[in-house]
TORZARO-435392 format. One record per residue (C-alpha): residue in three letters; x, y negated, z. Coordinates in steps of 0.001 Angstrom, whole numbers, padded with zeros to 6 digits. Example, Ala and Ser with C-alpha at 12.3 -4.5 7.8 and 13.67 -1.06 7.14 Angstrom:
2
> res,xx,yy,zz
> Ala,012300,004500,007800 .
> Ser,013670,001060,007140 .
***
This chain:
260
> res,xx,yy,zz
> Unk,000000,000000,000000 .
> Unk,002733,-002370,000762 .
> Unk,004303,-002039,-002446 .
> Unk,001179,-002468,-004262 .
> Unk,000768,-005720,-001989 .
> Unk,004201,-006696,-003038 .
> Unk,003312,-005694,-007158 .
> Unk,000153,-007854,-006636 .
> Unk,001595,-011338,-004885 .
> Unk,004577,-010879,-007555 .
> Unk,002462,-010707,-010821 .
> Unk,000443,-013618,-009060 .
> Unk,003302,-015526,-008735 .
> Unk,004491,-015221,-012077 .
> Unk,000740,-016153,-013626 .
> Unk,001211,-019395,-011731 .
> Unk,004788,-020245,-013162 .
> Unk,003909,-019562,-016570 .
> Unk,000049,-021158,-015855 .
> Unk,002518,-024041,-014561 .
> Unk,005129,-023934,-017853 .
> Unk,002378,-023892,-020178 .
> Unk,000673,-026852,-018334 .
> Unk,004013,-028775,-018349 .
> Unk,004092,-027703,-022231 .
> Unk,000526,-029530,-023152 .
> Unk,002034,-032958,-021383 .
> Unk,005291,-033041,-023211 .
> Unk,005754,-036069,-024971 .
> Unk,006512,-035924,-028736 .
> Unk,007554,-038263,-031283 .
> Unk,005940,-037120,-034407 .
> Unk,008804,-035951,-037270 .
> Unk,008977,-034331,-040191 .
> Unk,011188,-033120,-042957 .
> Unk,010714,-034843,-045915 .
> Unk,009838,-033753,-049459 .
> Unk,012474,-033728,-051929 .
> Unk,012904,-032711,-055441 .
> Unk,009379,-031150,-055467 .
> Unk,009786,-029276,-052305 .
> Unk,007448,-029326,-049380 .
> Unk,007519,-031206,-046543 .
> Unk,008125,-029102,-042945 .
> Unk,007096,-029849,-039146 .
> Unk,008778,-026171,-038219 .
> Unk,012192,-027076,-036596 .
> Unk,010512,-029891,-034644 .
> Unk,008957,-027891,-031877 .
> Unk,005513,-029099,-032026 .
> Unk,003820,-027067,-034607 .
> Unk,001948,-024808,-032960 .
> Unk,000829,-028202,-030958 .
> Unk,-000969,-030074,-033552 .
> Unk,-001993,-026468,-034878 .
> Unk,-004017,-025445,-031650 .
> Unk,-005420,-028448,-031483 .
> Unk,-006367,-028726,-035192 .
> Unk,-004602,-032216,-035977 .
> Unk,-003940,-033576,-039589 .
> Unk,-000399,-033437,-041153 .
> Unk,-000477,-031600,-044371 .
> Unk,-003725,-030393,-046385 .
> Unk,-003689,-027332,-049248 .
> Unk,-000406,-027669,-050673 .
> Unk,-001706,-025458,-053625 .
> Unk,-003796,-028307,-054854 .
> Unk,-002679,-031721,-056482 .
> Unk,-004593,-034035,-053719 .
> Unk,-003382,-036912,-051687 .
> Unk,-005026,-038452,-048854 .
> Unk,-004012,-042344,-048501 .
> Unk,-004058,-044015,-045216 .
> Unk,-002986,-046965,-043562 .
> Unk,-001723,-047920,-040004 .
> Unk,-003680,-051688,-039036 .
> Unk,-001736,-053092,-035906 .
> Unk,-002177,-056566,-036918 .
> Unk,-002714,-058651,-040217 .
> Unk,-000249,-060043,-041919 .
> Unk,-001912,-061115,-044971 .
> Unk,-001524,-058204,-047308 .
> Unk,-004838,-056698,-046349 .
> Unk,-007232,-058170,-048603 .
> Unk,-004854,-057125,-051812 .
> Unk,-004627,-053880,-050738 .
> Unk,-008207,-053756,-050338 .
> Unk,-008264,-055027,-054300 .
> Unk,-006356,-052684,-055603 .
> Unk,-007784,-049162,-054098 .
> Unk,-011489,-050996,-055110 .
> Unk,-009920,-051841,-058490 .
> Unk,-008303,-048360,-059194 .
> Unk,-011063,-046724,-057206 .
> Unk,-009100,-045265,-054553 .
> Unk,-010314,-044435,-051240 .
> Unk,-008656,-044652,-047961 .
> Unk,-008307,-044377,-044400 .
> Unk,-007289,-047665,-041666 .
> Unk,-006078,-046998,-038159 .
> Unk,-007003,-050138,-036547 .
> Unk,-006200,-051719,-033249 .
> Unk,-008286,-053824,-031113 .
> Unk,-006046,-056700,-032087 .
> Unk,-007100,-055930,-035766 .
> Unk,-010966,-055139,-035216 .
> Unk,-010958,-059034,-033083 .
> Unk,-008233,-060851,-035620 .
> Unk,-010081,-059548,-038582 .
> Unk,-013624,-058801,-038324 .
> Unk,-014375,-059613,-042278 .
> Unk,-011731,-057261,-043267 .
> Unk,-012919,-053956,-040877 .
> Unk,-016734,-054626,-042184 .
> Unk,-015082,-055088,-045962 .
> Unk,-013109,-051838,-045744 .
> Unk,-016645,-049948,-044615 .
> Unk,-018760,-051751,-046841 .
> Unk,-016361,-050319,-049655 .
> Unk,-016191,-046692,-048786 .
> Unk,-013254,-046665,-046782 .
> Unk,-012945,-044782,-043260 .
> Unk,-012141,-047096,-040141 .
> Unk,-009997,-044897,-037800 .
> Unk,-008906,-045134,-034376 .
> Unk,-005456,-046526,-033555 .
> Unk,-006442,-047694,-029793 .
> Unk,-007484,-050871,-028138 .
> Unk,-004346,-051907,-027339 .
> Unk,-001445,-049640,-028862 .
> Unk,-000011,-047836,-025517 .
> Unk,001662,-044274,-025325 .
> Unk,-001251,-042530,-024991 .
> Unk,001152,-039454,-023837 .
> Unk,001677,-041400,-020380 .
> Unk,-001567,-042118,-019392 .
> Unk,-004550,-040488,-017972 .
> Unk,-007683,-039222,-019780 .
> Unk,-009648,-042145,-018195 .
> Unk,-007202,-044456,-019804 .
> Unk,-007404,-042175,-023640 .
> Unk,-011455,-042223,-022847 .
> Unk,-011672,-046300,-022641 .
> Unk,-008799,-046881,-025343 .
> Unk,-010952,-045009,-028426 .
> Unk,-014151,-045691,-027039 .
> Unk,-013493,-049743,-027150 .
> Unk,-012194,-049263,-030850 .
> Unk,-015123,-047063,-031515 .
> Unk,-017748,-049635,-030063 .
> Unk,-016935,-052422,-031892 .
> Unk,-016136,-050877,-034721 .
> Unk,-019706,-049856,-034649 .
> Unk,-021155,-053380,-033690 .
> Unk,-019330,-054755,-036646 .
> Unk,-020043,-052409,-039521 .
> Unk,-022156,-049571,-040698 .
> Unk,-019799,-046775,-039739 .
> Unk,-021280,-045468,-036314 .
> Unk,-019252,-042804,-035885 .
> Unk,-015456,-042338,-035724 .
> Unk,-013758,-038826,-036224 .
> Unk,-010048,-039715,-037073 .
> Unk,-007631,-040949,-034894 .
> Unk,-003678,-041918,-034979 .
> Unk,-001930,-042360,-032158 .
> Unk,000431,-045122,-032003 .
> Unk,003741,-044642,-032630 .
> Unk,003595,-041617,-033529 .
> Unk,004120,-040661,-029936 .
> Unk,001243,-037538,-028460 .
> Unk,001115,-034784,-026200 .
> Unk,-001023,-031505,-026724 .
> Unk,-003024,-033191,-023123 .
> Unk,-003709,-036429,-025332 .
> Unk,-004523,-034648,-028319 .
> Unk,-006821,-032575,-026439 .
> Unk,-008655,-035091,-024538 .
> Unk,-009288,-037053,-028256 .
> Unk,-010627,-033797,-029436 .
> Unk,-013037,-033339,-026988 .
> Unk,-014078,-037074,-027822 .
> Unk,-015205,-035854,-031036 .
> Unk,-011741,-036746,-032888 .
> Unk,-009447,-035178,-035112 .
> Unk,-005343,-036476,-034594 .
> Unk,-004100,-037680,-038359 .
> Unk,-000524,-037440,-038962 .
> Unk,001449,-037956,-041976 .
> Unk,003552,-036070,-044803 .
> Unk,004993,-038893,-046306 .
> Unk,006102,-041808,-045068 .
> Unk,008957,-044316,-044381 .
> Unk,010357,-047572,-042444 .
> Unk,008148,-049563,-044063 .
> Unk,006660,-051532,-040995 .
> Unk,009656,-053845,-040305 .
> Unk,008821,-057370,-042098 .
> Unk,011534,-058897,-041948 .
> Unk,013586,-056209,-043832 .
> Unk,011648,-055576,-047140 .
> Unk,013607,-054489,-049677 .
> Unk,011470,-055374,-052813 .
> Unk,008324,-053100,-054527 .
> Unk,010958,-050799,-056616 .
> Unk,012077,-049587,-052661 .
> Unk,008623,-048832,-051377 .
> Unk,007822,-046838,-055118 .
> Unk,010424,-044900,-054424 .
> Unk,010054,-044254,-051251 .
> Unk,006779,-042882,-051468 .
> Unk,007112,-041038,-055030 .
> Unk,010356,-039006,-054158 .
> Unk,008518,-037426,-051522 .
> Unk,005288,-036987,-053560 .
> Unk,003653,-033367,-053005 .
> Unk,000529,-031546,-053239 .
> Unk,-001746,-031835,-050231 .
> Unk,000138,-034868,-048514 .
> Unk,-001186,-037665,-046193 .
> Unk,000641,-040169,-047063 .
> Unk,001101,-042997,-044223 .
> Unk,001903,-046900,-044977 .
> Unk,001983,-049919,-043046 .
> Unk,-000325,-052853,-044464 .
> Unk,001917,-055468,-042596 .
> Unk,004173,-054581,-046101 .
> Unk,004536,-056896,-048615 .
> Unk,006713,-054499,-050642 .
> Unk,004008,-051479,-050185 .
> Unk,001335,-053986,-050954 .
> Unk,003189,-055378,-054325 .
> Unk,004156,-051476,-055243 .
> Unk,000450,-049541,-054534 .
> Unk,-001316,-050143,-058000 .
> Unk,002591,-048532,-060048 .
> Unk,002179,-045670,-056906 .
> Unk,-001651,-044701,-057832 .
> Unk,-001008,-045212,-061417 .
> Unk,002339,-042729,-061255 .
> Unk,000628,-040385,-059027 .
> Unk,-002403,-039896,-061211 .
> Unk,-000410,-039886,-064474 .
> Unk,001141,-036659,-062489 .
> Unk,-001879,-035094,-062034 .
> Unk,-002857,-035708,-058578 .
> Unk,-006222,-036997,-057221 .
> Unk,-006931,-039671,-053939 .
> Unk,-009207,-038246,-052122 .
> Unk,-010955,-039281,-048631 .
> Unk,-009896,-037477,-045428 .
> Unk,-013402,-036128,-045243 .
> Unk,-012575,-034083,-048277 .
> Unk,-009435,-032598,-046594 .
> Unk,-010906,-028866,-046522 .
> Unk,-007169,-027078,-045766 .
> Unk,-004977,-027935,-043366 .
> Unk,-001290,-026505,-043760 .
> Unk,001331,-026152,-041130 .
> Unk,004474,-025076,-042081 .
***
């Protein structure tokens, strides 16, 4: 009997260390990376240790590599006056795409969150106020979407919100847990690049580039509208892309989800 006693309180023991290690796991802090596309090849998430992270908890990175589709999106921190062009071009070339906006955004630029609804964009979450949402509490996760949400909803048409970003990059398999039980789904990216730093833009030809060396089936591509190089380049990237076969399609036609 003792020994069995002693079997018993040592398997117990060991459920609570690894109950305790795989709790620790879900509130690691990652910085979302990737390893980008080049010469036709596919882009890869598998040496960065969070795969099976944004896989349980069914977030966005890659869709069906085996079809020519790209989902556009855009990161909306603040405006810096390239907005409303961008917002020409994808109606002009028909494109549709996807905004992560801040609270900053949504109350600097209420005409340009009901313009990208009232033209068939989505309007997705990027928090009120741009924390880590890895380092704070669900409370904190809970009022930062639901503000964006709200107003976002007082403003437009769109009364629902189902895509979120988190800023920076920066999540935890806790934060991307407690957004998915808020009815979201985390978007990452497949291709992207430092784009978001003003002051250094290197000209259109740079952000074309950029973005078509990496160009591959099923990717999400990420810009920043605060670029006045992306903004100049878009119309040559959608025109390149398309004479390449590919489609743009909205993240609400994103049927596969790849992790690799």
């Amino acid at each position: 009997m003792r020994s069995i006693r002693i079997v018993l309180i040592a398997t117990a023991a060991i459920g609570i260390l690894l109950s305790g290690t795989a709790s620790a796991h879900e509130h690691n802090p990652y910085h979302f990376g990737f390893k980008k596309s080049r010469n036709g090849s596919l882009p890869s998430i598998a040496d960065e240790g969070f795969m099976s992270v944004l896989q349980g908890q069914e977030a966005i990175f890659l869709g069906d590599t085996e079809k020519k589709e790209l989902f556009l999106t855009f990161d909306n921190g603040y405006e810096n006056g390239y907005t409303p062009r961008i917002l020409d071009i994808l109606k002009d070339k028909n494109v549709p795409a996807a905004f992560f906006v801040t609270g900053h955004f949504i109350k600097d630029q209420p005409e340009l969150v009901r313009r990208m609804v009232r033209e068939g964009h989505i309007v997705g979450n990027h928090s009120w106020s741009h924390p880590d949402l890895s380092q704070v509490g669900a409370e904190r996760i809970r009022s930062e979407m639901d503000k964006v949400r709200d107003e976002v909803a007082q403003l437009t048409d769109q009364k629902e919100m189902r895509y979120m970003r988190p800023p920076r990059g920066i999540f935890s398999g806790r934060m991307l847990d407690v957004c998915r039980q808020l009815g979201y789904t985390g978007v990452f990216w497949s291709i992207a690049y430092r784009d978001w730093e003003v002051n250094k833009q290197q000209g259109w030809r740079y952000a074309y580039d950029s973005v078509m060396n990496q160009l591959h089936p099923g990717a999400v591509i990420l810009l920043h509208s605060v670029s006045k190089d992306n903004t100049e380049a878009l119309g040559r990237m959608i025109d390149a892309a398309r004479e390449q076969g590919y489609e743009f399609h909205s993240l609400d036609r994103l049927a596969k989800k790849t992790y690799r």
